[in-house]
C-alpha positions, 0 to 999 in steps of 0.5 A: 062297336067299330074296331078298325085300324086307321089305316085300313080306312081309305084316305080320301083327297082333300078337295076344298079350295086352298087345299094342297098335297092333303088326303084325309081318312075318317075313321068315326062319323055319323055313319057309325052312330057319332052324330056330335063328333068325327074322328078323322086323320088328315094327312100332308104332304111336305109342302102342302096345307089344308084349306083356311077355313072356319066353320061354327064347331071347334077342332082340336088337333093332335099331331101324330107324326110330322112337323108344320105351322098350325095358323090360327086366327092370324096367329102361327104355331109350329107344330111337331109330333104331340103337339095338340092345337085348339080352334074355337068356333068361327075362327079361320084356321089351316094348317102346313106341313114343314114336313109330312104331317099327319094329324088327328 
């Protein structure tokens, strides 16, 4: 068992290129024994984006705080706090903060 609260966890700069003003905290990896899955919070600042990106795994997305525009696909969402988002595999995708975000 992992008992933490998340923001006890460290957040860690986003460093992927088109990143901005976004840190990230994983709180559930395969360092703890989760190989099929990752819970992290990724952070941003008002402003400021992830990476586009696309990768073979699907994301789901809970915005718990903050407001922005999820980008999926070429298509655009505006996203505020319990909004949840879904990114199939192999789509490019990003999101920006409106205002700061932070998103499970």
């Amino acid at each position: 068992m992992k008992h933490i609260h998340y923001l006890d966890q460290e957040p860690e700069k986003v460093e992927i290129d088109g990143a901005k003003g976004a840190s990230m905290r994983h709180l559930i990896t395969e360092k703890d024994g989760a190989p099929n899955f990752n819970m992290r919070v990724l952070s941003i600042e008002r402003g400021g984006q992830g990476p586009n990106h696309s990768h073979p795994w699907e994301h789901e997305f809970f915005v718990l705080s903050g407001k922005g525009i999820g980008e999926v696909d070429n298509k655009e969402a505006n996203l505020k706090q319990g909004d949840v988002l879904y990114v199939p595999p192999d789509v490019q995708h990003c999101m920006r903060a409106t205002e700061a975000m932070e998103v499970i």
